[in-house]
N, C-alpha and C positions, 0 to 999 in steps of 0.2 A: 686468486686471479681477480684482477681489475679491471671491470664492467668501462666499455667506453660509455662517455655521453656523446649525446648528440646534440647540438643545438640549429633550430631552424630559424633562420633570417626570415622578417617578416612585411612586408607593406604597411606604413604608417598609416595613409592612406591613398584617394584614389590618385594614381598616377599613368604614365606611359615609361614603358624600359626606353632608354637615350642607348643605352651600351651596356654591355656584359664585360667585365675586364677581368674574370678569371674564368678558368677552365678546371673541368670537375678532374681531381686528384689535386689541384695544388696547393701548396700551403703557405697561408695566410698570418698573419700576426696581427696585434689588437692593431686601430686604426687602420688597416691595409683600406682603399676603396672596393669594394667587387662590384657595384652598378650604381650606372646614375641614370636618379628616374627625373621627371618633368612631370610638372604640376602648375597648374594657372602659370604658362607661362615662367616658373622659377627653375631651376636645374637642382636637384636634390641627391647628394652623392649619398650611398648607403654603405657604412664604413662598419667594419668586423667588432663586437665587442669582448671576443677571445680568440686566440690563437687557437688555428687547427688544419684539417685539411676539406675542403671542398670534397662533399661525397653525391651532392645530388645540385644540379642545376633547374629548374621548373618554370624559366622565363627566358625570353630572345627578346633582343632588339626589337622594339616595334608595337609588340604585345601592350595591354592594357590592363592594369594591375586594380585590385580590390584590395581595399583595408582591411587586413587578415591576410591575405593571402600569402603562402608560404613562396618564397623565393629563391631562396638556397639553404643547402642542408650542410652543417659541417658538422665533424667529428670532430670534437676538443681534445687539446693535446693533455697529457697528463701532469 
């Protein structure tokens, strides 16, 4: 039997959510976008670095994010 991974999308650093553009169950492929944050003023898209499914969402529009902080959770596809 074949353990999923997980992997958690992370805040580079400190930013503001602009938009959420996926919804938790769906799936994603490298590059996909799922949020763009804003920082001094710049718009910074945060783009997937493996195909999978969105299993956990931890940030909305509006919110204000810390360096570390966990963002979205996917399950990598096998």
């Amino acid at each position: 039997m074949t353990r999923e991974k997980a992997t958690d999308i992370v805040a580079e650093m400190v930013a503001n959510v602009m938009t959420v553009s996926v919804d938790v169950g769906d799936e994603v492929g490298v590059g996909d976008q799922m949020l763009m944050l804003e920082s001094m003023k710049m718009e910074i898209p945060v783009l997937t670095e493996c195909a999978g499914t969105v299993t956990n969402i931890r940030v909305t529009a509006g919110d204000v994010v810390q360096e570390g902080d966990i963002l979205i959770t996917l399950r990598n596809k096998p």
